[in-house]
PyMOL Python script that loads the backbone (N, CA, C, O; Angstrom):
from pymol import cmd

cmd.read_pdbstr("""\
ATOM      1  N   UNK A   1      42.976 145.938  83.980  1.00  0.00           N
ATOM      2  CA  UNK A   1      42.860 147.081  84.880  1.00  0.00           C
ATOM      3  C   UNK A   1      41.535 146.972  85.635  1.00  0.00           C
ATOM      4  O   UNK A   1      40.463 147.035  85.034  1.00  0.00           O
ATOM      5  N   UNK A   2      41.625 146.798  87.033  1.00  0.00           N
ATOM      6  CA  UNK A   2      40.317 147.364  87.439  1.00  0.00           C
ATOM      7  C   UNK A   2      40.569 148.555  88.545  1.00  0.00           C
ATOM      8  O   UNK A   2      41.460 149.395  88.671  1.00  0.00           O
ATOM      9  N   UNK A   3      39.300 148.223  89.336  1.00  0.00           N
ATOM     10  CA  UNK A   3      39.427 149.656  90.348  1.00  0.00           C
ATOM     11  C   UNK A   3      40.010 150.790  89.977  1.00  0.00           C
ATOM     12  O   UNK A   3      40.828 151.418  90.650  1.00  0.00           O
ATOM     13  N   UNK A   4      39.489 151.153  88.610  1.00  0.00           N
ATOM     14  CA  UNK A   4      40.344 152.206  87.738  1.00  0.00           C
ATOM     15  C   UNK A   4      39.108 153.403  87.747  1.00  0.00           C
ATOM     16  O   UNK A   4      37.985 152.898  87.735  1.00  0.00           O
ATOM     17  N   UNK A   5      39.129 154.795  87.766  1.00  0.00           N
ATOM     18  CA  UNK A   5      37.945 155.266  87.703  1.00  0.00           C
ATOM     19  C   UNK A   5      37.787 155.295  85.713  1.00  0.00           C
ATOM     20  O   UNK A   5      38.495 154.909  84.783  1.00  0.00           O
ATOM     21  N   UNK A   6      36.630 155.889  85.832  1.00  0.00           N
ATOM     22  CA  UNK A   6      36.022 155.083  84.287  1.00  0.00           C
ATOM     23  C   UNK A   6      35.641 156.654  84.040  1.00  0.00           C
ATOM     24  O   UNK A   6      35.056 157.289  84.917  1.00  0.00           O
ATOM     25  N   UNK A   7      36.020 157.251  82.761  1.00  0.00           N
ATOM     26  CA  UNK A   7      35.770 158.379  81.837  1.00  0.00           C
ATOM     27  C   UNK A   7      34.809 158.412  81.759  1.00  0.00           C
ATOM     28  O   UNK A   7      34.356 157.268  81.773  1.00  0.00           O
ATOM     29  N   UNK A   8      33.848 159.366  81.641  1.00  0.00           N
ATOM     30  CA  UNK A   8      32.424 159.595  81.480  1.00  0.00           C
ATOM     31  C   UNK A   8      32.238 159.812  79.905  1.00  0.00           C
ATOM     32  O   UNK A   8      31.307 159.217  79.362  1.00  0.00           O
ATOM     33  N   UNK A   9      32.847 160.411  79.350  1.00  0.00           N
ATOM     34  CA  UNK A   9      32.845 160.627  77.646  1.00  0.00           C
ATOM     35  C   UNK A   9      33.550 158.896  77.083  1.00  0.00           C
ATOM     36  O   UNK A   9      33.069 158.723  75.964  1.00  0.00           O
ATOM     37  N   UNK A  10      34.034 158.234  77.281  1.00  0.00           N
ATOM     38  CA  UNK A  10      34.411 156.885  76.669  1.00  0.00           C
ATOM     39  C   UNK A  10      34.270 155.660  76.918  1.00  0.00           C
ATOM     40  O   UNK A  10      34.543 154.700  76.198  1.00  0.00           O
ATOM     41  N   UNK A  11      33.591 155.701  78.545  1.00  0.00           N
ATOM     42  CA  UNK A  11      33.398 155.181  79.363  1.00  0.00           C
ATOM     43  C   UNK A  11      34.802 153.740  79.499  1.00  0.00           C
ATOM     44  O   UNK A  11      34.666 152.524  79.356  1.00  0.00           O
ATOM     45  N   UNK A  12      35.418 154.144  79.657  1.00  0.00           N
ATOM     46  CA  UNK A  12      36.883 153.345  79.441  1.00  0.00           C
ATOM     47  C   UNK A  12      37.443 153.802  80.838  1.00  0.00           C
ATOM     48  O   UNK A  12      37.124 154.818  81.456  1.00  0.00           O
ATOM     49  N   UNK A  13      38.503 152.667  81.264  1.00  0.00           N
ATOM     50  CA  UNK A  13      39.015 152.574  82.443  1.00  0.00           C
ATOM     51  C   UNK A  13      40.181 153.474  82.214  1.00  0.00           C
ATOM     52  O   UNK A  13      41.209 152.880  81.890  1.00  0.00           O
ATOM     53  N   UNK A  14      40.270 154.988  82.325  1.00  0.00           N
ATOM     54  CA  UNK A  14      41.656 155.379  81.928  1.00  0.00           C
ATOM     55  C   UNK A  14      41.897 156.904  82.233  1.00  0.00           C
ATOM     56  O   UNK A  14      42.605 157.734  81.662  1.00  0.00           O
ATOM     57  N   UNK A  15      41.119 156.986  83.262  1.00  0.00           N
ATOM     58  CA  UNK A  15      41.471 158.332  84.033  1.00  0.00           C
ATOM     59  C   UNK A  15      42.488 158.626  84.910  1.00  0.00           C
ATOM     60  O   UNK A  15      42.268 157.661  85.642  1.00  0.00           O
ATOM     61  N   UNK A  16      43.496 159.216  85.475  1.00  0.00           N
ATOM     62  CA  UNK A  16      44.531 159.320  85.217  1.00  0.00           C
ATOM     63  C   UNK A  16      44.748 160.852  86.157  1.00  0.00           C
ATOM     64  O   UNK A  16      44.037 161.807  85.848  1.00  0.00           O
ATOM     65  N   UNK A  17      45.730 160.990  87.259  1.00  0.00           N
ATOM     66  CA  UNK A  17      46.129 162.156  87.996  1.00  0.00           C
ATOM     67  C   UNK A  17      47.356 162.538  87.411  1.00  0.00           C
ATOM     68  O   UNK A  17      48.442 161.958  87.415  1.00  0.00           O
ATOM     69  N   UNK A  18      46.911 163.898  86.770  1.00  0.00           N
ATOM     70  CA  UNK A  18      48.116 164.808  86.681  1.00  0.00           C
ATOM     71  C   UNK A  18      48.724 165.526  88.346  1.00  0.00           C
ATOM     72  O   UNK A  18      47.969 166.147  89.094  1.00  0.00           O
ATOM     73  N   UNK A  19      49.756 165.341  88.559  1.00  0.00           N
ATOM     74  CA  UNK A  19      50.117 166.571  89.796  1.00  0.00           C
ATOM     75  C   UNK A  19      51.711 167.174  89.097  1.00  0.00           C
ATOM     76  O   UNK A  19      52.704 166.465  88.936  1.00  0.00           O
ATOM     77  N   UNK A  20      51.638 168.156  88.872  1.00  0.00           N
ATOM     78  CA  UNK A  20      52.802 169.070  88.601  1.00  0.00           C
ATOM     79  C   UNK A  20      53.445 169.344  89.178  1.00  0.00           C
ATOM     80  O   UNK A  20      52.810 169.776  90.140  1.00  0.00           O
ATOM     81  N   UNK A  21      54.565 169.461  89.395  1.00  0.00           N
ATOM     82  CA  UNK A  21      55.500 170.202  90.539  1.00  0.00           C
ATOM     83  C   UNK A  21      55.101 172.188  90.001  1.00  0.00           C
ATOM     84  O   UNK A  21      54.815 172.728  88.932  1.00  0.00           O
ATOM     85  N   UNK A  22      55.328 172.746  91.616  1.00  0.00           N
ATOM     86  CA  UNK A  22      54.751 173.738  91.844  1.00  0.00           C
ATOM     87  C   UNK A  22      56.032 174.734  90.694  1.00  0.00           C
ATOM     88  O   UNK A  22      57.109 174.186  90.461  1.00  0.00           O
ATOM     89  N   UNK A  23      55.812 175.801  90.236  1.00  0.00           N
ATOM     90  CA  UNK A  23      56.558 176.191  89.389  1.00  0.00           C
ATOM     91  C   UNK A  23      58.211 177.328  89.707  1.00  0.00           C
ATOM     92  O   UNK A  23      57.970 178.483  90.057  1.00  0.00           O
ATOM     93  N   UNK A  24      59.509 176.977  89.584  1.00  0.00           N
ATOM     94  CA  UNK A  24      60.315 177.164  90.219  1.00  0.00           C
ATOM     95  C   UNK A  24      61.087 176.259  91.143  1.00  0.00           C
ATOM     96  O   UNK A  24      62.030 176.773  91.744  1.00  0.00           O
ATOM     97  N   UNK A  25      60.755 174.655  91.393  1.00  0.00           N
ATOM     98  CA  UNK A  25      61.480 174.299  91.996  1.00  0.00           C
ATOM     99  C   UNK A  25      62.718 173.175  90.891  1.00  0.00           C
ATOM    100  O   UNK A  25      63.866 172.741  90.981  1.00  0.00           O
ATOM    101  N   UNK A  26      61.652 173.133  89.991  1.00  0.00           N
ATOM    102  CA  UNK A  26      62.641 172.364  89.444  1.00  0.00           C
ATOM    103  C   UNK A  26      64.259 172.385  88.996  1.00  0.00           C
ATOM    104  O   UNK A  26      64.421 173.279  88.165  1.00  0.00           O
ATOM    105  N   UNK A  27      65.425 171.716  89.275  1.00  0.00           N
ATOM    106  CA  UNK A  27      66.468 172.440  89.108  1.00  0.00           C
ATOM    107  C   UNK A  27      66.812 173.232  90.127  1.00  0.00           C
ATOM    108  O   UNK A  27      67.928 173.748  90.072  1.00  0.00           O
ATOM    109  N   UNK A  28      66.055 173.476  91.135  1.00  0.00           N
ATOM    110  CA  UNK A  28      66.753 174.191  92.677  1.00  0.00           C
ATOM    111  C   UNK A  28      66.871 173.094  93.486  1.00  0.00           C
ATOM    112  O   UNK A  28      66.374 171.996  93.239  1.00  0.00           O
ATOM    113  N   UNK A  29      67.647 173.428  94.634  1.00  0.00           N
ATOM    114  CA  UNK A  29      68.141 172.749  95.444  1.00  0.00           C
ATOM    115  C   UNK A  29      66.556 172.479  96.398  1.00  0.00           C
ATOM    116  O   UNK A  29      66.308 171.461  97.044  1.00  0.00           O
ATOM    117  N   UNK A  30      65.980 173.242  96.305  1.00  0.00           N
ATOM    118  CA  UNK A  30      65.171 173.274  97.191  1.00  0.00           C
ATOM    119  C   UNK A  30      63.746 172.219  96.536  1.00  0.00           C
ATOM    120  O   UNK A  30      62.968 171.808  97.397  1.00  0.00           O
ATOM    121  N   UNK A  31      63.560 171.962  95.562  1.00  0.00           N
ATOM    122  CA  UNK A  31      62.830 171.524  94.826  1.00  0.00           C
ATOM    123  C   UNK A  31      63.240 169.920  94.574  1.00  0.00           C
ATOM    124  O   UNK A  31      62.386 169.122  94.188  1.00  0.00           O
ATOM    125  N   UNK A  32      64.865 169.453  94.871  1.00  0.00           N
ATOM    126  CA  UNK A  32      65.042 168.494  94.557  1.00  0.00           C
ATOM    127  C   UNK A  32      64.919 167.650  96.235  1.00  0.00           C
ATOM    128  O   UNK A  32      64.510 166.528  96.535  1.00  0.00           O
ATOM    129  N   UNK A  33      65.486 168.798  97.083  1.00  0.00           N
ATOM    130  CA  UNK A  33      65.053 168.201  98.344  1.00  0.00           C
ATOM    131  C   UNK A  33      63.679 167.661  98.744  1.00  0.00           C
ATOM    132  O   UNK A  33      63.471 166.631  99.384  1.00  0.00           O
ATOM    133  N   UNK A  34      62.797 168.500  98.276  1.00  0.00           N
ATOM    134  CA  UNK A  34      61.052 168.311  98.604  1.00  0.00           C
ATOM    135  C   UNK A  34      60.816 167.041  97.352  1.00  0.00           C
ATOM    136  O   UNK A  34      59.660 166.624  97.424  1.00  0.00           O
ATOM    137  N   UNK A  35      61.361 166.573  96.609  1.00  0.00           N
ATOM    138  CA  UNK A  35      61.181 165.273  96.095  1.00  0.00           C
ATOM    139  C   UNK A  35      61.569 164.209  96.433  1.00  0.00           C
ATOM    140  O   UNK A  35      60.912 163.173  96.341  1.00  0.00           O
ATOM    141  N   UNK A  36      62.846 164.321  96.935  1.00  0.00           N
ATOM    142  CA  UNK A  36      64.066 162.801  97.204  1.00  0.00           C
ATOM    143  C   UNK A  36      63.482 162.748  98.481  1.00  0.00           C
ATOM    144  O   UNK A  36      63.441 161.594  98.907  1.00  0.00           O
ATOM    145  N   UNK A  37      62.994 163.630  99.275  1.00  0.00           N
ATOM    146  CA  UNK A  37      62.541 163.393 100.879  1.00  0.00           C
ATOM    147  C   UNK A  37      60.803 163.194 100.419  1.00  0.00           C
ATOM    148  O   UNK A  37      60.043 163.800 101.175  1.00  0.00           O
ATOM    149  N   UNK A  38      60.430 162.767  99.789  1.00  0.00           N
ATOM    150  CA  UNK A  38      58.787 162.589  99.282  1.00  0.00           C
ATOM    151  C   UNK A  38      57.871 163.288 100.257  1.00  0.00           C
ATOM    152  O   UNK A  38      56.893 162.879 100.883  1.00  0.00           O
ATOM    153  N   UNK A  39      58.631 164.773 100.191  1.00  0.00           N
ATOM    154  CA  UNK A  39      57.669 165.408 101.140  1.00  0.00           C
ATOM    155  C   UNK A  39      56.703 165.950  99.564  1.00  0.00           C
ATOM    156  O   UNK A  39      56.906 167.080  99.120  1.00  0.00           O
ATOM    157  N   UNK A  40      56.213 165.485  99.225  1.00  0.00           N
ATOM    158  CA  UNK A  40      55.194 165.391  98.064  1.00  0.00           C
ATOM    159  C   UNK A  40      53.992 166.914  98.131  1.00  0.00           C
ATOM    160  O   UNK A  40      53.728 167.734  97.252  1.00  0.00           O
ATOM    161  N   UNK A  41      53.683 166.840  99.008  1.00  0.00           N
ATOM    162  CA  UNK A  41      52.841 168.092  99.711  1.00  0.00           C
ATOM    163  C   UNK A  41      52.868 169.553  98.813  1.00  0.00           C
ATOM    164  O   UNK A  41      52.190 170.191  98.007  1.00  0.00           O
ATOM    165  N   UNK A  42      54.427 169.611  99.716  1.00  0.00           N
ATOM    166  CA  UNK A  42      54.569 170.639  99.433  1.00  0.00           C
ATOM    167  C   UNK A  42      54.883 171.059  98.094  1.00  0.00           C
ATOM    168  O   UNK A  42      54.318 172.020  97.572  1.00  0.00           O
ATOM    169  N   UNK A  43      55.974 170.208  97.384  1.00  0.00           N
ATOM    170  CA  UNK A  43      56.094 169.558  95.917  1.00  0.00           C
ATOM    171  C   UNK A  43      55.241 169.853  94.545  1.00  0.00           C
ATOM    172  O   UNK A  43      55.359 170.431  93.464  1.00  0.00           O
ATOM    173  N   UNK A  44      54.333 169.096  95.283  1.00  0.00           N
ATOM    174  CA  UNK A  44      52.962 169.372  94.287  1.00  0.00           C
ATOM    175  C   UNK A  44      52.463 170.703  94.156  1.00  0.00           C
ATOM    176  O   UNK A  44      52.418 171.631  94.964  1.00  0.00           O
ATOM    177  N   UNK A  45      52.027 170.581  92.743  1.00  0.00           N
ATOM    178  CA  UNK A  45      51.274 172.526  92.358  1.00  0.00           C
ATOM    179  C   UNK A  45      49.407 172.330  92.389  1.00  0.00           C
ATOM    180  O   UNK A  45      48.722 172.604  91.404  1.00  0.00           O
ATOM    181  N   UNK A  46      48.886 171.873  93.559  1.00  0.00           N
ATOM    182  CA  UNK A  46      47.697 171.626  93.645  1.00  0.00           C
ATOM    183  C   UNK A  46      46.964 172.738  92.917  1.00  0.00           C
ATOM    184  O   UNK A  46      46.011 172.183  92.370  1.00  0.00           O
ATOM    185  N   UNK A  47      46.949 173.547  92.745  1.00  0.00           N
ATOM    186  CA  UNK A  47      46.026 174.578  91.798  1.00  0.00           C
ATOM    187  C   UNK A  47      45.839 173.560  90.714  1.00  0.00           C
ATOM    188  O   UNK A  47      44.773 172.946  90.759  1.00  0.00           O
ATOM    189  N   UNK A  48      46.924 173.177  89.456  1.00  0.00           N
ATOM    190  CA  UNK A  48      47.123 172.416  88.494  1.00  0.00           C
ATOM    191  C   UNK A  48      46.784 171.508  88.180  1.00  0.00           C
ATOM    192  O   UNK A  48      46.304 171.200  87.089  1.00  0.00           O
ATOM    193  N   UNK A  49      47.126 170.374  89.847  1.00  0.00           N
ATOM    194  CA  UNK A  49      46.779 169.270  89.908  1.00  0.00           C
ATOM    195  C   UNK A  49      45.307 168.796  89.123  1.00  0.00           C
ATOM    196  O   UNK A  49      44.415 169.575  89.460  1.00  0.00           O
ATOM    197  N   UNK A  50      44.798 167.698  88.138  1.00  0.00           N
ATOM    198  CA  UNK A  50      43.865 167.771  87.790  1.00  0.00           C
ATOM    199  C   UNK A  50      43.428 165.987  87.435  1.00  0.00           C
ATOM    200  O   UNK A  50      44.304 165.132  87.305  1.00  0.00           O
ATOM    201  N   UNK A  51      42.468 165.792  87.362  1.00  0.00           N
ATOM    202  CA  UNK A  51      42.284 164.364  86.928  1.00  0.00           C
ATOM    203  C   UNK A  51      41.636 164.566  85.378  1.00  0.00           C
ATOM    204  O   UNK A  51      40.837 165.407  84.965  1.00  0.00           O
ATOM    205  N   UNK A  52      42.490 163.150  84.513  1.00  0.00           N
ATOM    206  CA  UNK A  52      42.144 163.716  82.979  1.00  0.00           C
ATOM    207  C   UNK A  52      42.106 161.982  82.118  1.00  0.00           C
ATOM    208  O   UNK A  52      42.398 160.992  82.789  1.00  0.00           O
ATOM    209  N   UNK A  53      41.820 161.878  81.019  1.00  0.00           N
ATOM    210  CA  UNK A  53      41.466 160.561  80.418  1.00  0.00           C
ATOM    211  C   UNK A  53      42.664 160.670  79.455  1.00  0.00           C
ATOM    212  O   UNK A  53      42.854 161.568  78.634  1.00  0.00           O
ATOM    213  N   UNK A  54      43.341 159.728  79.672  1.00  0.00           N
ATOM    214  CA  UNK A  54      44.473 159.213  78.674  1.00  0.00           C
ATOM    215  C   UNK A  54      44.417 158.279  77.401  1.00  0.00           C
ATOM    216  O   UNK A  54      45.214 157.741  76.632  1.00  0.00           O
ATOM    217  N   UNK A  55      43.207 158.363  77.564  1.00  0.00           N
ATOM    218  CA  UNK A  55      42.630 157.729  76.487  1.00  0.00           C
ATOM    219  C   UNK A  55      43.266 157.943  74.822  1.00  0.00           C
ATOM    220  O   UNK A  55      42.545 158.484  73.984  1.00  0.00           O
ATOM    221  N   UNK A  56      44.349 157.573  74.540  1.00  0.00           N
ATOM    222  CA  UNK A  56      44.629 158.130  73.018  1.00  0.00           C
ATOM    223  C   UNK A  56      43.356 157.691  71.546  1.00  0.00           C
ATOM    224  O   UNK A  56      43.119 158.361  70.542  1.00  0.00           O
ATOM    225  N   UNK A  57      42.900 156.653  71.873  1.00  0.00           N
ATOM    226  CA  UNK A  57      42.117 156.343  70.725  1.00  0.00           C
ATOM    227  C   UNK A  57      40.774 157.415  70.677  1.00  0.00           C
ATOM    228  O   UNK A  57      40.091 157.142  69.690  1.00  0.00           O
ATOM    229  N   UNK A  58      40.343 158.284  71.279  1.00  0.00           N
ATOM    230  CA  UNK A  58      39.343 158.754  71.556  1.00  0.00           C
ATOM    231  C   UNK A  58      38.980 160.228  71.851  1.00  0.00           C
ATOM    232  O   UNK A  58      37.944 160.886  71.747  1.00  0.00           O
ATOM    233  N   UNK A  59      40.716 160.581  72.412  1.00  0.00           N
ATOM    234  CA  UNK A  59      40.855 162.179  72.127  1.00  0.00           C
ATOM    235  C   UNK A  59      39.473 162.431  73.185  1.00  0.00           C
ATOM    236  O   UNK A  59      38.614 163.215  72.781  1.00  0.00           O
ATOM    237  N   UNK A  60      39.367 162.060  73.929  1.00  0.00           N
ATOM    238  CA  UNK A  60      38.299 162.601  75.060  1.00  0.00           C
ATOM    239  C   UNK A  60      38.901 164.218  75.815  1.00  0.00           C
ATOM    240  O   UNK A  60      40.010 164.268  76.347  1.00  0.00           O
ATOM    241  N   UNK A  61      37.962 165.457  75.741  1.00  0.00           N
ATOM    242  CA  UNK A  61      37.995 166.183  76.308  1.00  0.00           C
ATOM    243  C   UNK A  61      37.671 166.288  78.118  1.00  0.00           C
ATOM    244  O   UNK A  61      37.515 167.346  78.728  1.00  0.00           O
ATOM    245  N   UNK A  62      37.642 165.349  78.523  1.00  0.00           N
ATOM    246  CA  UNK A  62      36.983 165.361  79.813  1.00  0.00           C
ATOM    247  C   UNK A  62      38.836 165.518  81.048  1.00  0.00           C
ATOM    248  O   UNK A  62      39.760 164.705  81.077  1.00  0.00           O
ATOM    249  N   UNK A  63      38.700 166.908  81.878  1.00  0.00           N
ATOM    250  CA  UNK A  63      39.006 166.905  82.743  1.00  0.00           C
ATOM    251  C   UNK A  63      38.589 167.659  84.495  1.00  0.00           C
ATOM    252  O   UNK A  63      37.787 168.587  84.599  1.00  0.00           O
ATOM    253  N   UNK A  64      39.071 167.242  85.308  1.00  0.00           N
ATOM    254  CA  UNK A  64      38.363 167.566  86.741  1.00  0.00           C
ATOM    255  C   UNK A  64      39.623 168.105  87.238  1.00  0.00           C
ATOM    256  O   UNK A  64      40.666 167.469  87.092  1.00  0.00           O
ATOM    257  N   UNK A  65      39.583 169.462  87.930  1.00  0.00           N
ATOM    258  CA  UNK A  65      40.611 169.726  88.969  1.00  0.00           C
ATOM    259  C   UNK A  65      40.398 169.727  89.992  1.00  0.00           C
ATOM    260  O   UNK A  65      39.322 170.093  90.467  1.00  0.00           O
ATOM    261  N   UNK A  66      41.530 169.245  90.739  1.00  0.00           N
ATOM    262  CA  UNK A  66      41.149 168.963  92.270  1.00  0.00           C
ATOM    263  C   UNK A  66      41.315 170.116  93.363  1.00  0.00           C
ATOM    264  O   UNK A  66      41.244 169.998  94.586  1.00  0.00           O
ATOM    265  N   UNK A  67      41.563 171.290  92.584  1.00  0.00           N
ATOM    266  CA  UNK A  67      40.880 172.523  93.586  1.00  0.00           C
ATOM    267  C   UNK A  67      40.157 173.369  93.167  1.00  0.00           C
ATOM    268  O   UNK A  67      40.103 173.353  91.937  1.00  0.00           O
ATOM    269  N   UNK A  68      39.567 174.114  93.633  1.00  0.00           N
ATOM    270  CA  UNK A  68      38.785 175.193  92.918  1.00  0.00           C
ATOM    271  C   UNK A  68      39.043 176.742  94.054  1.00  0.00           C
ATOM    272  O   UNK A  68      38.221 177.244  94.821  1.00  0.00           O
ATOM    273  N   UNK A  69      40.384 177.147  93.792  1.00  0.00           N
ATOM    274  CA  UNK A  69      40.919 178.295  94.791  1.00  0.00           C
ATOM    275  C   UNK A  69      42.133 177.773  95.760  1.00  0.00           C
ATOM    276  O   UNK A  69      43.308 177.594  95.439  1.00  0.00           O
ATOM    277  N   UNK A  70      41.718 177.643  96.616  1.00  0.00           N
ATOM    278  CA  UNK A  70      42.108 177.249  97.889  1.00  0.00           C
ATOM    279  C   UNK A  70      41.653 175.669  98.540  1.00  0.00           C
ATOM    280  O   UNK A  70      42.251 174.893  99.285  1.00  0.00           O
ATOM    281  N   UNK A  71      40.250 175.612  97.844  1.00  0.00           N
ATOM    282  CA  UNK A  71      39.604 174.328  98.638  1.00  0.00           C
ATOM    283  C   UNK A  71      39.453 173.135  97.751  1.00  0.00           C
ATOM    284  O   UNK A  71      39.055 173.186  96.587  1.00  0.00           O
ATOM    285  N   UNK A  72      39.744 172.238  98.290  1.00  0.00           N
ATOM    286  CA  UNK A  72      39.667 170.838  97.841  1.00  0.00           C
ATOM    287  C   UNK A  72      37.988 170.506  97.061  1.00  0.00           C
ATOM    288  O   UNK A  72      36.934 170.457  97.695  1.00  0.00           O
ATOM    289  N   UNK A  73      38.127 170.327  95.661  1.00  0.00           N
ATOM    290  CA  UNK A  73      36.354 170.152  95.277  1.00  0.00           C
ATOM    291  C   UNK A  73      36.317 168.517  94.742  1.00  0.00           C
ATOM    292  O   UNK A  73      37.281 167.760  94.628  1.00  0.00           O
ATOM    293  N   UNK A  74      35.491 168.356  94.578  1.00  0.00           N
ATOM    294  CA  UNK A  74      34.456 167.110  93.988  1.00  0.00           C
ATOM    295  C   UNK A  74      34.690 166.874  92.577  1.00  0.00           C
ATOM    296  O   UNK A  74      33.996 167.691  91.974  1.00  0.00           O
ATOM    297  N   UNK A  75      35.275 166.217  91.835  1.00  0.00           N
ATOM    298  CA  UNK A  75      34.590 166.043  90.387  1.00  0.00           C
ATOM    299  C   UNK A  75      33.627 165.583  90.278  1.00  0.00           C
ATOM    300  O   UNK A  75      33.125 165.462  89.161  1.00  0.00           O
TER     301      UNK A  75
END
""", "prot")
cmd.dss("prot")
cmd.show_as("cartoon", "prot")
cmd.util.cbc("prot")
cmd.orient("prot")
């Protein structure tokens, strides 16, 4: 693995984007359309969305979400 971002608690290559689908589409018509057409956007539950370490040997607590409200933040 490279060009991987690197955990700050394990320092291991194995950070990792959660994005959720927004809640209610799953199982609607409308929810399966906004996937098979990879209109992704709208799809996604950006509140949720979060970056996190998959790290199983290490049980690392470290995660970043990628909004904070409305606006796009920094980890």
């Amino acid at each position: 693995m490279k060009n991987r971002p690197i955990c700050p608690e394990c320092k291991e290559q194995t950070i990792v984007l959660f994005t959720p689908p927004r809640e209610g589409l799953i199982g609607t018509e409308r929810g399966y359309e906004l996937y098979h057409n990879k209109d992704w956007q709208e799809y996604v539950d950006w509140n949720r969305a979060h970056l996190y370490c998959c790290n199983g040997k290490t049980d690392c607590k470290y995660t970043a979400m990628l909004t904070s409200g409305d606006k796009l933040s920094t980890p």
